[in-house]
N, C-alpha and C positions, 0 to 999 in steps of 0.2 A: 318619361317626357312625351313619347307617343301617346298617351293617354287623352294627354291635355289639350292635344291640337285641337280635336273636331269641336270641344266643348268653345275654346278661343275662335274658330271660327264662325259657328253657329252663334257667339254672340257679335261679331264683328257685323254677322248677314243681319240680324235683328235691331241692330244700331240702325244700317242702313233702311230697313224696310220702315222703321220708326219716321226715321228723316224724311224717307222719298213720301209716305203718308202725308206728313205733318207740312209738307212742301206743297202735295197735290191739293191740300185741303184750302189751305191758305191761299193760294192763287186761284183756286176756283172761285173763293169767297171774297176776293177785292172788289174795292168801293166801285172800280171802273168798271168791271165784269159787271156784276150786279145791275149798275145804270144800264150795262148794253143789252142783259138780260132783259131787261123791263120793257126795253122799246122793243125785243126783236118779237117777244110773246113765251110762252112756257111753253108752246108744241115743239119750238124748234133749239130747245136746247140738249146738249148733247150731255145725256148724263154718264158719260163711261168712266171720265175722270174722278170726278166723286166717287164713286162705287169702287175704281181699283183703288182711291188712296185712301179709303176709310177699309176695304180689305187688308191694305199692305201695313196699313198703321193697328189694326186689330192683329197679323199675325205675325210682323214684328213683336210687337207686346207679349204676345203668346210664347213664342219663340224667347224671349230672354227669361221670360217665367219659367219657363221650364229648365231651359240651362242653368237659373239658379238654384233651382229644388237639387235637378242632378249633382251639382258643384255639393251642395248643402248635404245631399246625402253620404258623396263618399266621404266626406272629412267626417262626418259622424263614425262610415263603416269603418275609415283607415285605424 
């Protein structure tokens, strides 16, 4: 039973990092942002947000990919 925790948790963290991504991305990219974008200029936009949720949703994704191979390989090794 010990085995299975870290693998359960490391998908629970990569559910999350998927959501907070697909959160970040989505609210950067609203029709209103957008408009405010346009009037304020491209110099002054603050690109961090995009950058950490297109990182967090690339290593979410990574992250459950791999838990699955490992999940996949020991039922093969059991």
């Amino acid at each position: 039973m010990e085995q299975e925790q870290p693998g359960r948790v490391a998908s629970i963290v990569g559910f999350i990092l998927v959501a907070a991504g697909i959160f970040s991305l989505a609210y950067f990219a609203s029709p209103i942002r957008l408009m405010v974008r346009e009037t304020i200029g491209p110099n002054r936009i603050n690109w961090l947000p995009p950058i950490l949720g297109g990182l967090s949703l690339i290593c979410g994704i990574a992250l459950l990919f791999f838990v699955s191979q490992r999940n996949q390989k020991r039922k093969r090794d059991s």
